[in-house]
VOGU-3710 file (C-alpha; in Angstrom, 3 decimals, decimal comma):
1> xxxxxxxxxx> -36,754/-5,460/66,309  -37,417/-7,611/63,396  -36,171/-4,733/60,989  -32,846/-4,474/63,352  -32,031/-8,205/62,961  -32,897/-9,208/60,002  -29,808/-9,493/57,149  -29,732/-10,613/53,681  -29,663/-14,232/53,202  -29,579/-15,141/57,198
11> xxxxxxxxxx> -32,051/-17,332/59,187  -33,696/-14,890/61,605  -35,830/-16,300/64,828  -36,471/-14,515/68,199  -39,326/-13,719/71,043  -40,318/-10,480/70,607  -42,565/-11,755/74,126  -39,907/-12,896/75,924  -37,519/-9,766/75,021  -40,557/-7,256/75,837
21> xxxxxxxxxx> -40,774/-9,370/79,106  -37,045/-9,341/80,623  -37,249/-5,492/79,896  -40,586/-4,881/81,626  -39,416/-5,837/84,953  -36,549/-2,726/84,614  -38,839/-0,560/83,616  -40,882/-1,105/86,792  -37,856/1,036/88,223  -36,897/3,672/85,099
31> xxxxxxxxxx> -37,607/7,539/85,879  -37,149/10,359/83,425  -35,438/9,915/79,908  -35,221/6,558/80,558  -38,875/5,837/81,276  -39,504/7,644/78,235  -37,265/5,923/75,930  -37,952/2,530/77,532  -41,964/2,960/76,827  -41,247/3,785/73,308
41> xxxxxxxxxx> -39,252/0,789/72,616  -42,040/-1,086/74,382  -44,817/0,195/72,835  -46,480/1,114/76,046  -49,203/3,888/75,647  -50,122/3,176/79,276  -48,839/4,597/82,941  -46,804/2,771/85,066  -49,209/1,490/87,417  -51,162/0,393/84,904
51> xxxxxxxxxx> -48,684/-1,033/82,143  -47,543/-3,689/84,754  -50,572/-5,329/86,292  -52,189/-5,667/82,255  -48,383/-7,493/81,699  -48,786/-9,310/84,499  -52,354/-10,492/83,363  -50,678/-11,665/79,897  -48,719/-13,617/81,471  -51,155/-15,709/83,848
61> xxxxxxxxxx> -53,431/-16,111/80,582  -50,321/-17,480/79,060  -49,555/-20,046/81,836  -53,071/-21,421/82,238  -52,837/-24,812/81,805  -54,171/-26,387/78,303  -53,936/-30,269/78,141  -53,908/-29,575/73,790  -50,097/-27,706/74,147  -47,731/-27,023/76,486
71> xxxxxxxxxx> -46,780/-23,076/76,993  -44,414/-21,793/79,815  -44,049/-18,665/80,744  -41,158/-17,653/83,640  -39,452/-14,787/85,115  -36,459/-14,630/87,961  -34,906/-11,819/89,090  -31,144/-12,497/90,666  -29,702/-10,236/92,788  -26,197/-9,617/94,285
81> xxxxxxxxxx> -26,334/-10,618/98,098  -25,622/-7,636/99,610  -27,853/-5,321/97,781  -30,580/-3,676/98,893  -33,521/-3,150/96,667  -36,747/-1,299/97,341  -39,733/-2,192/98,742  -41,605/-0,695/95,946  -39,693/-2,401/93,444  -39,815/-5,765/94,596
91> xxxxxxxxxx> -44,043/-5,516/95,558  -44,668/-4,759/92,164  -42,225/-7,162/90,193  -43,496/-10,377/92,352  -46,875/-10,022/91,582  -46,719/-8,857/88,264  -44,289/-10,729/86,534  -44,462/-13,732/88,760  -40,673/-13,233/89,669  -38,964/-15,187/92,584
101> xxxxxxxxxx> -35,993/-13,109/93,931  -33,261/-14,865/94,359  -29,637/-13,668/96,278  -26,723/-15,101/94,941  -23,114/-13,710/94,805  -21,796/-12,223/91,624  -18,043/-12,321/92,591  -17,640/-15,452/92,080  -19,272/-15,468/88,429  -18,459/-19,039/87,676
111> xxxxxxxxxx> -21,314/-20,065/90,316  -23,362/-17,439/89,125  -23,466/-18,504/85,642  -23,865/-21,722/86,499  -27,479/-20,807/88,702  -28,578/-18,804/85,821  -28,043/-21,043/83,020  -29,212/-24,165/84,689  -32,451/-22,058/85,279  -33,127/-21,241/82,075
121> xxxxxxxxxx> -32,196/-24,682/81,131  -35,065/-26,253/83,195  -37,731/-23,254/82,420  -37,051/-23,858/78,097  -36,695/-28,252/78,900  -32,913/-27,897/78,115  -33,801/-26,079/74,813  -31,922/-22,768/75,537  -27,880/-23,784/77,402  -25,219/-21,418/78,036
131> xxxxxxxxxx> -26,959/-18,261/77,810  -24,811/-16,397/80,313  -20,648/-16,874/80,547  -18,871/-16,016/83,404  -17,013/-13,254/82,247  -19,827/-11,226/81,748  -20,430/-10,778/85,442  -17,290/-8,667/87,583  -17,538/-7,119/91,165  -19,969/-4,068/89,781
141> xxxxxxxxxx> -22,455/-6,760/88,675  -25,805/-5,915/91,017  -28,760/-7,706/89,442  -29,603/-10,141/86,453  -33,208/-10,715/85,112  -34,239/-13,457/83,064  -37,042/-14,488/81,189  -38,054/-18,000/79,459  -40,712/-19,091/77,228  -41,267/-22,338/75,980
151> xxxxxxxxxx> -44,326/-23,950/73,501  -44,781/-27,147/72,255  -47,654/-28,008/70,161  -49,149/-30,144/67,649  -50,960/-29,000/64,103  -54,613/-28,801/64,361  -54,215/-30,610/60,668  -51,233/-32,494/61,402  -49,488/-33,461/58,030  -49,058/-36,559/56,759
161> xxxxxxxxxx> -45,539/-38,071/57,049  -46,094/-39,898/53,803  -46,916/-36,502/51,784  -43,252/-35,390/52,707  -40,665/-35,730/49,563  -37,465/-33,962/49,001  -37,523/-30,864/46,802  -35,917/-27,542/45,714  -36,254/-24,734/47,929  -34,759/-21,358/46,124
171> xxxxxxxxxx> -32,604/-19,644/49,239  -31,890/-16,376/46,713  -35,507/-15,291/45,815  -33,585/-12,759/42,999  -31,401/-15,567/41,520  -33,316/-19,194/40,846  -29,844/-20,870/40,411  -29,204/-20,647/44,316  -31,241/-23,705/45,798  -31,051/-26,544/48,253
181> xxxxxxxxxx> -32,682/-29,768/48,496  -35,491/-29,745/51,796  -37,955/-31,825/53,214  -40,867/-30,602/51,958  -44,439/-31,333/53,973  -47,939/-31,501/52,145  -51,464/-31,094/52,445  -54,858/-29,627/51,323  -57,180/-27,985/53,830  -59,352/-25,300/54,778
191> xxxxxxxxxx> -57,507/-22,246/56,212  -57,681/-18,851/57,052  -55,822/-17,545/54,413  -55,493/-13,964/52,442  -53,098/-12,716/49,585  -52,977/-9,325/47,517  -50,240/-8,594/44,885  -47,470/-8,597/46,153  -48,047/-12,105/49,108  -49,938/-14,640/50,594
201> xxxxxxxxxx> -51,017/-15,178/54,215  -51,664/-18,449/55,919  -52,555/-19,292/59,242  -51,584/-22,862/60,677  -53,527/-23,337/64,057  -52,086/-25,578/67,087  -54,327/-27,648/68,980  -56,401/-25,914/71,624  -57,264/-22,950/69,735  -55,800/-20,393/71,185
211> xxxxxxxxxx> -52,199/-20,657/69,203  -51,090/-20,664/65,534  -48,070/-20,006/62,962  -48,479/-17,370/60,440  -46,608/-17,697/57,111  -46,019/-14,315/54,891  -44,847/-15,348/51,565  -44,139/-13,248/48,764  -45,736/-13,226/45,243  -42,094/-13,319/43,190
221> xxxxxxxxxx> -43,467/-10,600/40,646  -42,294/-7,568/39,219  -38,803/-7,932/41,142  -40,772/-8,633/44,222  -39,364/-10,428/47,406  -38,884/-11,093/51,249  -37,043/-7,651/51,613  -40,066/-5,993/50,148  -42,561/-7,128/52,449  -39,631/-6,728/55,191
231> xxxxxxxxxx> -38,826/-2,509/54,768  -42,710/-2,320/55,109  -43,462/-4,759/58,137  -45,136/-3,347/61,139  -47,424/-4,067/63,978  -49,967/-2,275/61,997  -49,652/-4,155/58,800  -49,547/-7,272/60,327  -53,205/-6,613/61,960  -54,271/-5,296/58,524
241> xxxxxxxxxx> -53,471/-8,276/57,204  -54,446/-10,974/59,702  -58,299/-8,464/59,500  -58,051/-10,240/55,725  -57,621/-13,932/56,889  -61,069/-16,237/55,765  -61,699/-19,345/55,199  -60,223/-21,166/51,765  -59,181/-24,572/50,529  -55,992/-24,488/50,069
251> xxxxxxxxxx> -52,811/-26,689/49,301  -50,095/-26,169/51,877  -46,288/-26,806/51,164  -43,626/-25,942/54,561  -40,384/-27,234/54,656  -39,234/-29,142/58,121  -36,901/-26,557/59,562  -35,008/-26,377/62,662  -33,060/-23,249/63,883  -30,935/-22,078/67,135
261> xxxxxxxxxx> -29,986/-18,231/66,843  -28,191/-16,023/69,637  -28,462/-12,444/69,600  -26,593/-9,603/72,151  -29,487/-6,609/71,516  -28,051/-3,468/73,373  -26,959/-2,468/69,441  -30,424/-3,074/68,311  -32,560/-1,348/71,344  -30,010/1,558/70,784
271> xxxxxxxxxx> -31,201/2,179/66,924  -34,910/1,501/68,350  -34,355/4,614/70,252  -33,430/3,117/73,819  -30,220/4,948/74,516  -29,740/6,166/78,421  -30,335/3,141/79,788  -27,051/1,905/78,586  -24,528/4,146/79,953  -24,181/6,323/83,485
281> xxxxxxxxxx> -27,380/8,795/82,320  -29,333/5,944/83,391  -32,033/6,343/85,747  -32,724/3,464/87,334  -33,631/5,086/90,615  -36,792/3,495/91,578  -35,199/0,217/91,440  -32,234/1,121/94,696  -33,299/4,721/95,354  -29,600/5,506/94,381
291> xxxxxxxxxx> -30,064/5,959/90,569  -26,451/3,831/90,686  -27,404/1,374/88,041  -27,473/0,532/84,552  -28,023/-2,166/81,393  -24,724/-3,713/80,554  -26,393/-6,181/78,686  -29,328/-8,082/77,145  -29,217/-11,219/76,163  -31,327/-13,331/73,923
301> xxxxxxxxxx> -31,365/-17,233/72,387  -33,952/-19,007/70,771  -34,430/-22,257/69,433  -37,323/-24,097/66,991  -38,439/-27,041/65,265  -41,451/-27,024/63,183  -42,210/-30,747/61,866  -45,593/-32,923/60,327  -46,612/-32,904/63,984  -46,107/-29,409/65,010
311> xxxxxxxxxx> -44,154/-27,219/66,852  -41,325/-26,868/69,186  -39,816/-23,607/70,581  -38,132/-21,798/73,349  -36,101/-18,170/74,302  -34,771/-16,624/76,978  -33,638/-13,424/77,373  -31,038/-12,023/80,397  -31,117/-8,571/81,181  -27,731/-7,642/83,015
321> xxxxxxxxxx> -27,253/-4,715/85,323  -24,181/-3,116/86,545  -23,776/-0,976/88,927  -22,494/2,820/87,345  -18,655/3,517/87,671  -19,188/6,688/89,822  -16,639/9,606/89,522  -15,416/9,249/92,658  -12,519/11,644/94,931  -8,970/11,016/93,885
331> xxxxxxxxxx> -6,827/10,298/97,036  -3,974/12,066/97,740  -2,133/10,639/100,657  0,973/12,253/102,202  2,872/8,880/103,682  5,820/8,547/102,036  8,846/10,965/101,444  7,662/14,281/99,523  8,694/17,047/97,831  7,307/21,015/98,776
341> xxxxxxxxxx> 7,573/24,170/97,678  5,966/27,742/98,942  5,640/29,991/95,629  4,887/33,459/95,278  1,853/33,094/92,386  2,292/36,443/90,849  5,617/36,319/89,995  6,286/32,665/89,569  9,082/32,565/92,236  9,941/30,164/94,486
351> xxxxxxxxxx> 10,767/31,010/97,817  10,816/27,919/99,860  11,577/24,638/98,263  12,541/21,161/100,763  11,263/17,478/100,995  10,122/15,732/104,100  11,600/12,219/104,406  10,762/12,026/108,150  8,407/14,356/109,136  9,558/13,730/113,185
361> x> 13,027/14,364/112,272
//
């Protein structure tokens, strides 16, 4: 997903959790093609009864309670009144994903939008507003699910407010002209750290001991840069690389940064290779029984602020479903005045032609 959003010279910041997340509970009810494209994109190597209870344990590790940071972790699943899901579907989502079902009415989408986004509001502590508009939701809108994540943590080597001083941070790594002025943070330490030729690797741990930040920089040699290290980035590379991590002295420079982004993904989960679920070959089936809906939408924000005391972030992602626009029978109706003829097929010929204005005439 990375590789999707990133673009030249643009911020880039997103949960690749909280996306992963929203699109779980779904998959709980996916059959066929769509399973199968659906566990790709997720990465899921696992069968369905299994893939949701090891989420589901992710998830309570996530929310147990650590006085050293804060980390929330919620899912809600919102469903049009008068639509019946299954048993099945609901007994597995609850426990799994700790999701609350909640019935609200999606025809009048200003009310809707307003229970949705004042949700996510509270789960992300007002980080993440407005994720939802009204006119997203019409009269075939059948269920929305939502995730939210929010961390805030302090450095396990806080740095020292008095070691921050403006200076020149280079926003074109190919052209040294193009630079701002940033607040630039300082200080020498021991961390796990690793570098080869063409980066370096640092890891800055949070309080508690559990959570850190990663940095990736790249070495600017030989007409290296970000997009290098960016074409090859992976799951698999970043493990690689993270195996490398020991132990070194080293003097630490991060600017302050703080960034909001917004994202609509059905574009990107469509090049990842999640196609079906988007249009009527959905299968949704084990969600209704009726294999009647699909993803109209997915949603994401996110929000951080990384400072001499830590860290502050939150996402939330919406996953929108719609109920298909089924071919239905066109309606022919005889009420009015009409026009008849009785025609000889082989010949073309018409050998009765009249109109009924009043058919008790």
């Amino acid at each position: 997903m990375y590789k999707e959003l990133k673009k030249p010279g643009k911020n880039l910041f997103f949960s690749p959790y909280s996306v992963s997340t929203a699109l779980s509970v779904p998959y709980v009810g996916a059959k066929g093609e769509t399973q199968e494209q659906m566990s790709g994109v997720l990465c899921n190597n696992l069968p369905q009864q299994d893939y949701h209870p090891a989420y589901g344990g992710t998830i309570d590790q996530l929310n147990q309670k650590n006085q050293k940071y804060q980390l929330d972790v919620a899912n809600k699943v919102f469903v049009q009144d008068s639509y019946k899901v299954l048993d099945s579907f609901e007994n597995t989502v609850k426990p799994n994903y700790g999701a609350a079902f909640w019935r609200l009415d999606f025809g009048n989408p200003a009310q809707a939008s307003d229970e949705i986004n004042s949700w996510v509001s509270e789960k992300t502590h007002d980080k993440i507003k407005d994720i939802v508009k009204p006119d997203m939701f019409n009269h075939l809108t059948r269920m929305v699910i939502a995730n939210a994540i929010y961390f805030k943590g302090k450095w396990a080597n806080p740095f020292e407010k008095s070691s921050t001083r403006p200076e020149f941070f280079y926003i074109d790594d190919t052209h040294w002209n193009r630079r701002v002025t940033v607040d630039m943070m300082h200080q020498t330490g021991e961390f796990n750290y690793m570098e080869n030729d063409m980066l370096q690797m640092i890891e800055l741990p949070y309080e508690g001991d559990r959570l850190s930040m990663l940095v990736i920089l790249p070495k600017l040699v030989r007409n290296n840069n970000i997009g290098n290290i960016e074409k090859d980035i992976s799951g698999k590379m970043l493990d690689d690389y993270c195996a490398q991590l020991k132990k070194e002295e080293v003097d630490v420079a991060l600017p302050k940064f703080k960034l909001e982004t917004s994202y609509r993904l059905v574009p990107v989960l469509k090049n990842m290779g999640m196609t079906s679920a988007f249009n009527n070959k959905a299968n949704f089936s084990g969600i209704s029984g009726k294999n009647d809906l699909y993803i109209s939408d997915v949603l994401h924000k996110a929000s951080v602020e990384v400072d001499e005391e830590g860290t502050e972030a939150a996402a939330a992602t919406v996953v929108i479903m719609h109920e298909k626009c089924m071919r239905r029978a066109k309606r022919f109706i005889a009420n009015n005045p009409f026009i008849f003829m009785i025609k000889d097929k082989v010949n073309g010929l018409i050998l009765f032609m009249g109109k009924i204005n009043n058919p008790n005439a």
